[in-house]
C-alpha positions as CSV (number, residue, x, y, z in Angstrom):
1,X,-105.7,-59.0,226.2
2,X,-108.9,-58.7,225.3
3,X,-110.4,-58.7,221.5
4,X,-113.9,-56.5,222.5
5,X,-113.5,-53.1,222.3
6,X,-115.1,-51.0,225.2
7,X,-118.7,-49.6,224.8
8,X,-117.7,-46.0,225.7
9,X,-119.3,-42.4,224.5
10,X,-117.9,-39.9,222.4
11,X,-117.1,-38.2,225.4
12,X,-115.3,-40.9,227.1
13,X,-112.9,-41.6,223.8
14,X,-112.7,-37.9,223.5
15,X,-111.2,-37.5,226.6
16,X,-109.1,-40.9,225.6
17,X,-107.8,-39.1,222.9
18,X,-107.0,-35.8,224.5
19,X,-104.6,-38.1,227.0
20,X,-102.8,-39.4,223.4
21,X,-102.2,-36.3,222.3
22,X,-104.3,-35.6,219.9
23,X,-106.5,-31.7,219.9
24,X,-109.2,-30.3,218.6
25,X,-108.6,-28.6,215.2
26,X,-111.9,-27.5,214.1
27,X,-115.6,-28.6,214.0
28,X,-118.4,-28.8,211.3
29,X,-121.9,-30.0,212.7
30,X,-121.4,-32.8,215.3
31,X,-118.1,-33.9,213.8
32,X,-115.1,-33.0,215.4
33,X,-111.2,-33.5,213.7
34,X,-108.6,-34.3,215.7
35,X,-104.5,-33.6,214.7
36,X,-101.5,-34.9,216.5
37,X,-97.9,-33.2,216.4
38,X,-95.9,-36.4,215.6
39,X,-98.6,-38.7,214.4
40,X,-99.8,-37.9,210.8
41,X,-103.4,-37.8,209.4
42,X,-106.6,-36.7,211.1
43,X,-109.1,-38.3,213.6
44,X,-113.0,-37.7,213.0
45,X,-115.0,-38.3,216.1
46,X,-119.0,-37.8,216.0
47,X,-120.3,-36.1,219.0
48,X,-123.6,-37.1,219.3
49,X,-124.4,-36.9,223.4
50,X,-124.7,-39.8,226.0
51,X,-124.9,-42.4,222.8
52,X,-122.3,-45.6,222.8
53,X,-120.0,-45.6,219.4
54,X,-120.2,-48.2,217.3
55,X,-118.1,-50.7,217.4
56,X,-117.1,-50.7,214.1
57,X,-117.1,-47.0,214.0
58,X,-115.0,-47.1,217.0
59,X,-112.7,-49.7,214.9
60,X,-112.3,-46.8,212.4
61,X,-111.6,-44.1,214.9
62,X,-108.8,-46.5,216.5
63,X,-107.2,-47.0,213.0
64,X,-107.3,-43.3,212.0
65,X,-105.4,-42.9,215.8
66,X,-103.0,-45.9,215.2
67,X,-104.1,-47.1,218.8
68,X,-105.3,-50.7,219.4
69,X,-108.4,-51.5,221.6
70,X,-105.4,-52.5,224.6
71,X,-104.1,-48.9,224.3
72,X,-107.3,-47.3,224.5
73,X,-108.1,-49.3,227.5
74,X,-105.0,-47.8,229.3
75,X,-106.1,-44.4,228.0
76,X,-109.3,-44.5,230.0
């Protein structure tokens, strides 16, 4: 159980994501929103190509997903 998060792209946590469950609802600029069917709000995850997520963005993104830095891990 590690506290650090994982330096991964937008592409990697995307992908991440996709695995929870979460889709693609709809796109405006390099933002893309996620929606799950049994988890409620949205996820916002900028796209921005071959560029590591902050880590406190990344914190934010996790929250929005209810997913802890340990679940992610298994995601990837």
């Amino acid at each position: 159980m590690s506290l650090r998060l994982p330096r991964i792209t937008a592409k990697e946590l995307l992908a991440a994501l996709h695995h929870d469950g979460w889709t693609s609802y709809r796109q405006r600029g390099s933002h893309l929103t996620l929606v799950h069917s049994a988890k409620p709000g949205a996820v916002v995850l900028p796209l921005h190509a071959g560029r590591i997520i902050k880590p406190k963005t990344l914190q934010t993104i996790l929250d929005q997903a209810g997913l802890s830095a340990d679940e992610l891990r298994k995601l990837l």
